[in-house]
Every structure is written in structure tokens, then in C-alpha cells.
MMTF fields as JSON, N, C-alpha, C and O atoms, coordinates in Angstrom:
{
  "mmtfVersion": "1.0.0",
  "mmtfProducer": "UNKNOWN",
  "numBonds": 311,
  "numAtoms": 312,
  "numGroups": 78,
  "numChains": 1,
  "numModels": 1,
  "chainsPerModel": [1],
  "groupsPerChain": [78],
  "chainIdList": ["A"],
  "bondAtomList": [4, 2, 8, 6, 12, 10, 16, 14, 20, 18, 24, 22, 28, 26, 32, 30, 36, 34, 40, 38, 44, 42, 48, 46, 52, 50, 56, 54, 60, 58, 64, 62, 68, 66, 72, 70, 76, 74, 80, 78, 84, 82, 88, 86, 92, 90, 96, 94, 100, 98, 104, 102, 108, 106, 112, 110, 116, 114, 120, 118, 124, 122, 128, 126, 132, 130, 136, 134, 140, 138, 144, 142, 148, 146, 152, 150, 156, 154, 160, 158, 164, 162, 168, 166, 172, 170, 176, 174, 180, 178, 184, 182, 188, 186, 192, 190, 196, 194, 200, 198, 204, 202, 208, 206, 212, 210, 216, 214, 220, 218, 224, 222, 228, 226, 232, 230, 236, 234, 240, 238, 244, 242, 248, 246, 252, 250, 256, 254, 260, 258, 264, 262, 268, 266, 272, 270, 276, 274, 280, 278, 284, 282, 288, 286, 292, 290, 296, 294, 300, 298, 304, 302, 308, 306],
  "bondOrderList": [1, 1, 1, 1, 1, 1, 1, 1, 1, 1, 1, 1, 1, 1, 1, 1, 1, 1, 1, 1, 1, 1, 1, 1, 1, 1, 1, 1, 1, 1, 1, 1, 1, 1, 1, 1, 1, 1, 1, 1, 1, 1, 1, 1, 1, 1, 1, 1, 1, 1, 1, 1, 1, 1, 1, 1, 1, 1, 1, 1, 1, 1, 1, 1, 1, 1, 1, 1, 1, 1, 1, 1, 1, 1, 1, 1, 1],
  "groupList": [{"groupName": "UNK", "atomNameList": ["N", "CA", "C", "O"], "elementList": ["N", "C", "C", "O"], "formalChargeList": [0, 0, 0, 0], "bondAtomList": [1, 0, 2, 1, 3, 2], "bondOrderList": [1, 1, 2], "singleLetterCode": "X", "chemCompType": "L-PEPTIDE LINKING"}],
  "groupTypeList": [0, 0, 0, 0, 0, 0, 0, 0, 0, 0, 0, 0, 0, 0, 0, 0, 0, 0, 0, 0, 0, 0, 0, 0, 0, 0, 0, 0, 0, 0, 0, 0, 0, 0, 0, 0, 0, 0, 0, 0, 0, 0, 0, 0, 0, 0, 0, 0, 0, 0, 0, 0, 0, 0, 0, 0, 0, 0, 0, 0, 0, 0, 0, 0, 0, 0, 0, 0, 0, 0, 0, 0, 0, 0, 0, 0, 0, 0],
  "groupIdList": [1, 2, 3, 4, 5, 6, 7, 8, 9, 10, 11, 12, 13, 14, 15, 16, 17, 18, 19, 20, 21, 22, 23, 24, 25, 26, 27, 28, 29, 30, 31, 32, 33, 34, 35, 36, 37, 38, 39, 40, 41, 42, 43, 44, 45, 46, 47, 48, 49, 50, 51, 52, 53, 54, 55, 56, 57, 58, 59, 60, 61, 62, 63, 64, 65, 66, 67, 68, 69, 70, 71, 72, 73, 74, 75, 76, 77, 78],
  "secStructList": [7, 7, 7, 6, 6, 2, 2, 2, 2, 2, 2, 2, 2, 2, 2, 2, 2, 2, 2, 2, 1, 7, 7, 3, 3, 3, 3, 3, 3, 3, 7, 7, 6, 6, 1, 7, 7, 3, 3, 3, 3, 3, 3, 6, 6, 5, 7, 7, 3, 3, 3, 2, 2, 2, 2, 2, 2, 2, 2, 6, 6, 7, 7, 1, 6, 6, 6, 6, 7, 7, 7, 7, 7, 7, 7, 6, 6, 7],
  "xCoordList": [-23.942, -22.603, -21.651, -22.053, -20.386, -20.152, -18.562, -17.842, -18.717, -17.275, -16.072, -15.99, -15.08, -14.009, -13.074, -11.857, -14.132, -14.02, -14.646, -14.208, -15.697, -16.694, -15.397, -15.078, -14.706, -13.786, -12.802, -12.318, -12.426, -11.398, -11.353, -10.513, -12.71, -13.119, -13.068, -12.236, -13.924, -14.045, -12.472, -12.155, -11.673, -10.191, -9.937, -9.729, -9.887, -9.518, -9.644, -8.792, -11.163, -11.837, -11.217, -11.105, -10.805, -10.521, -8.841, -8.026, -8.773, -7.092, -7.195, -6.79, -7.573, -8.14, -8.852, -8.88, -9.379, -10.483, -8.997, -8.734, -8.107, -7.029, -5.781, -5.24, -5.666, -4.919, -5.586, -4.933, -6.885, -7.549, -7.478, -7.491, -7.39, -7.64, -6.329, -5.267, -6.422, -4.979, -4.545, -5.189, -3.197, -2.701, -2.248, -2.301, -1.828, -2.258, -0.896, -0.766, 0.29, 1.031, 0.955, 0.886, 0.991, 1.079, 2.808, 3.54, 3.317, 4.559, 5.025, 6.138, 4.152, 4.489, 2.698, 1.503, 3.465, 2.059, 2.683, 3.886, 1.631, 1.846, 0.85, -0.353, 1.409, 0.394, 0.764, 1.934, -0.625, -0.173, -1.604, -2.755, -1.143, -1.768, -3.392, -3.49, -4.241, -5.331, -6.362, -7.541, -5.105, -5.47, -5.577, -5.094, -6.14, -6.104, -5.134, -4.766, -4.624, -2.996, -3.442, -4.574, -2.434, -2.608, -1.094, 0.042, -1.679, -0.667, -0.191, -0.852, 0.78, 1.326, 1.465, 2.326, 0.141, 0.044, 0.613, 0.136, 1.535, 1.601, 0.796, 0.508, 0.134, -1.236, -0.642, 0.124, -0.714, -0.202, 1.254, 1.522, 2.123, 3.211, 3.297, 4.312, 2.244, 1.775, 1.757, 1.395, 2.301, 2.172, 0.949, 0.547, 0.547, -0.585, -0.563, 0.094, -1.361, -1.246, -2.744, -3.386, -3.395, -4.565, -4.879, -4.095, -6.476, -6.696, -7.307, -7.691, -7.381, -7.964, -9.157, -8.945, -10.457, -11.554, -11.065, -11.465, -10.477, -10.12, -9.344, -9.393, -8.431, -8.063, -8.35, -7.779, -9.612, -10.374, -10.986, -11.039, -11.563, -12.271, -11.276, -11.774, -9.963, -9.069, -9.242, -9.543, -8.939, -8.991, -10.286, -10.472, -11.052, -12.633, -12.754, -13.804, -11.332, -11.581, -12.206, -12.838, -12.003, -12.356, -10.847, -9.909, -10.772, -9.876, -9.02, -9.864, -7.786, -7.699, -8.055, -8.106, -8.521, -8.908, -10.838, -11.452, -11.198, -12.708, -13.011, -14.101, -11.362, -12.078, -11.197, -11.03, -10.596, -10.006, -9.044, -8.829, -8.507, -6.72, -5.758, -5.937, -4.681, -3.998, -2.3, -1.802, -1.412, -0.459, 0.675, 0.781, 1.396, 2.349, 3.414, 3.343, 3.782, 4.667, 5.79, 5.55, 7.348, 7.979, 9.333, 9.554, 9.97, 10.86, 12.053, 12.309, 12.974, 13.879, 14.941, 15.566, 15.1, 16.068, 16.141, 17.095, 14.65, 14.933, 14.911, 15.101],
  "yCoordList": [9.555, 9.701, 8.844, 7.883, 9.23, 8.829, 7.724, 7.918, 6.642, 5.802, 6.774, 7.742, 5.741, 5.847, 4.688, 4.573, 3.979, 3.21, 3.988, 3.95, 4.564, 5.155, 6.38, 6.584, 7.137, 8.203, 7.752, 8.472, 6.418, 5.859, 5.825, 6.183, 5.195, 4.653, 6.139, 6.337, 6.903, 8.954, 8.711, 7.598, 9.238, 9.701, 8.419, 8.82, 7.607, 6.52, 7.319, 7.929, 7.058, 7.416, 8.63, 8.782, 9.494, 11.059, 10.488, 10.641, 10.235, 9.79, 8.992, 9.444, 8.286, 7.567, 8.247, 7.923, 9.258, 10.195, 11.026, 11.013, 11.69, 12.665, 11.901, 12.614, 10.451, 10.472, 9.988, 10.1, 9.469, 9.607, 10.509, 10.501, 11.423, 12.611, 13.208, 13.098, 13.928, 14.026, 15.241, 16.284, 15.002, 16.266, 17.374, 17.034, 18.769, 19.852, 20.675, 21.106, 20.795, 21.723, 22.957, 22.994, 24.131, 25.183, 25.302, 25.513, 25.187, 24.934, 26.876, 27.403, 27.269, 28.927, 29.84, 29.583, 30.747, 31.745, 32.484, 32.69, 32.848, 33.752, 34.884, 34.622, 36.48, 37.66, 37.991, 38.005, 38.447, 39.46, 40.336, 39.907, 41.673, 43.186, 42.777, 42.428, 42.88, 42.92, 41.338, 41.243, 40.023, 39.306, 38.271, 38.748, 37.138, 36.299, 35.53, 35.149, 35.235, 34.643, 33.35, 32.87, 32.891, 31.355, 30.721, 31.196, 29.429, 28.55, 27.256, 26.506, 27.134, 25.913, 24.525, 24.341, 23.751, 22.995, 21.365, 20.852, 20.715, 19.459, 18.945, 19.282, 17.835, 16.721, 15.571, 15.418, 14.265, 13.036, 12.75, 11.623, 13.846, 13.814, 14.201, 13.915, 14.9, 15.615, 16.932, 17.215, 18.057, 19.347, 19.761, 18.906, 20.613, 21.278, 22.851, 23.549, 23.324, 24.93, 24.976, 24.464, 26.046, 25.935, 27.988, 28.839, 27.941, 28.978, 29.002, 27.996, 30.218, 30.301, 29.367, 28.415, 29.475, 28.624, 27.155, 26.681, 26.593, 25.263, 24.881, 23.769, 26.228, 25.731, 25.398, 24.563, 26.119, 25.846, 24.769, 24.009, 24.543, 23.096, 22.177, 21.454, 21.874, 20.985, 20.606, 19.473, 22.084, 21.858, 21.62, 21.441, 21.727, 20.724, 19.324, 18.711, 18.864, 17.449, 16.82, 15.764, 17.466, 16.924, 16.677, 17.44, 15.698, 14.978, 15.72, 16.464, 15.958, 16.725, 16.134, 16.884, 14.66, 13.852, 14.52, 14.693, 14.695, 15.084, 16.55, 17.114, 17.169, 18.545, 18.961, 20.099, 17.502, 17.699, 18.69, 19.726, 18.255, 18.579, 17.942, 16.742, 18.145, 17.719, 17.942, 19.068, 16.539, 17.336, 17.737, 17.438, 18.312, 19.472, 18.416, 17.234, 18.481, 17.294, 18.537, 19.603, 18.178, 18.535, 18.302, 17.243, 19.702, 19.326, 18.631, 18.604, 17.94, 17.112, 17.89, 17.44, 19.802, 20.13, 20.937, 21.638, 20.886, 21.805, 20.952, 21.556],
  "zCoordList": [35.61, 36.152, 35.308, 34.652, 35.354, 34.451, 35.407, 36.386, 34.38, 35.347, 34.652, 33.895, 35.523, 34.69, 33.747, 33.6, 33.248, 32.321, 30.679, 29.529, 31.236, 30.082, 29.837, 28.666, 30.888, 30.478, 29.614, 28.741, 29.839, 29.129, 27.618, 26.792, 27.536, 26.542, 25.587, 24.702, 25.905, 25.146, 25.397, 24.978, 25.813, 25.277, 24.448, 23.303, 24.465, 23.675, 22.251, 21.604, 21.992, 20.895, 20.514, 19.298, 21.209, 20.368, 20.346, 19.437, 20.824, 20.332, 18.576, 17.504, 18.742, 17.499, 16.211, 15.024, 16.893, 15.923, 15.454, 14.252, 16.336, 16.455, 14.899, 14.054, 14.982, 14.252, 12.753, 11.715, 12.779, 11.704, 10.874, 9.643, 11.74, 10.755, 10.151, 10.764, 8.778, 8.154, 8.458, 8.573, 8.604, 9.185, 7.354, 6.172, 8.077, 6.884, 7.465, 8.611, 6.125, 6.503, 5.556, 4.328, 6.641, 5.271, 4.934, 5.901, 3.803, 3.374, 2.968, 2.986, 2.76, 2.107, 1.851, 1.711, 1.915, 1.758, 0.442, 0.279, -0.474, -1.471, -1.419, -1.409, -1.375, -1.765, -2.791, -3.175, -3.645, -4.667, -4.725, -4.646, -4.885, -4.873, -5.651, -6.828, -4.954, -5.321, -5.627, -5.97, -5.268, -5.817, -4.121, -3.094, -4.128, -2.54, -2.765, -3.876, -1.635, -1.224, -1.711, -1.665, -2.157, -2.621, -1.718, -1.695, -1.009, -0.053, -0.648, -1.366, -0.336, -0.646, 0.741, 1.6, 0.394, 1.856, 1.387, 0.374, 2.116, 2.617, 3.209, 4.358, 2.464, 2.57, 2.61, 1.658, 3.697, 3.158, 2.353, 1.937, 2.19, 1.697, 0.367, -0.269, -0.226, -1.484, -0.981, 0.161, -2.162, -1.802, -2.786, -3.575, -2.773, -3.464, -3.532, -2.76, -4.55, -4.262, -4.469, -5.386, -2.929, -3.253, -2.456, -2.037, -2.63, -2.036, -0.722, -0.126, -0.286, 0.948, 1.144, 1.895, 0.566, 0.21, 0.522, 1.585, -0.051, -0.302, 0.998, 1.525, 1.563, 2.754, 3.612, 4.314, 3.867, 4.748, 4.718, 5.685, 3.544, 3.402, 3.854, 4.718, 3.613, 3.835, 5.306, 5.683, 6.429, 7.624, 8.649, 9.853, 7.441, 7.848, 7.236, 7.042, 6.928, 6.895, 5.51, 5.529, 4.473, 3.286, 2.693, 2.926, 2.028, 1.116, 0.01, -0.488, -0.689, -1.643, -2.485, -3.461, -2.862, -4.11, -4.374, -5.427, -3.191, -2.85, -3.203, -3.297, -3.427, -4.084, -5.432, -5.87, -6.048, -7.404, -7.147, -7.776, -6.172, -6.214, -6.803, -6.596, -7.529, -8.257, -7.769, -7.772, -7.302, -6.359, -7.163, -8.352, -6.611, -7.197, -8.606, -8.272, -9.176, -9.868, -9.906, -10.472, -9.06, -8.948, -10.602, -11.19, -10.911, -12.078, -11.623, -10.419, -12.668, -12.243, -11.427, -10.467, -12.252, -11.425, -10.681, -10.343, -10.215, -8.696, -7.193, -6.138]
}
């Protein structure tokens, strides 16, 4: 049985687990005819362009440094 100290303690923890973990924006979707959409996601305040594959990996919690992502280097005049 469980208290409600031990309940405390589990939400605690997923609160904690919740912001551990990095959040993932998709910034844009790209299609093109015959080829897989490639996204443009906000990581940590780095954008990236990656594929479906990779997206997924992202939102299972792997790193973009962990799968040799490289972030976007923006030009001076856009």
C-alpha cells in the first residue's frame, strides 16, 4: 500500500525527470516529391535540420551532440 508520502515523493521525481529532459521544437516542415520531409527543430536554443529518423531519436531523448548534429549557423543578413 502505498502512503502518501511515497506518492509525493513519485510526482516529485517525474516532475524532475519532466524538466530534465530537453524540450524539442519543430520550427518548419519541408516536403519534396519523392524525397522524406526534412524539419527544422529547436534544441536548447540551437536550430538544426534533421530527418524523420533522427527525429525521432531526438524525442527518445538522445542528445543532438550524441547523433553528430551540427546547429544551424545563421547568415549575417537574414
Amino acid at each position: 500500500m502505498s502512503t502518501p508520502t511515497s506518492r509525493q515523493v513519485k510526482k516529485r521525481q517525474a516532475v524532475a525527470d519532466a524538466l530534465n529532459r530537453h524540450k524539442i521544437f519543430v520550427s518548419s516542415r519541408r516536403f519534396k516529391a519523392g524525397e522524406e520531409p526534412t524539419y527544422r527543430v529547436i534544441v536548447a536554443n540551437e536550430a538544426y535540420i534533421v530527418g524523420q529518423r533522427t527525429l525521432d531519436q531526438l524525442h527518445k531523448g538522445y542528445r543532438p551532440a550524441e547523433l553528430g548534429l551540427e546547429p544551424l549557423r545563421e547568415e549575417a543578413g537574414e
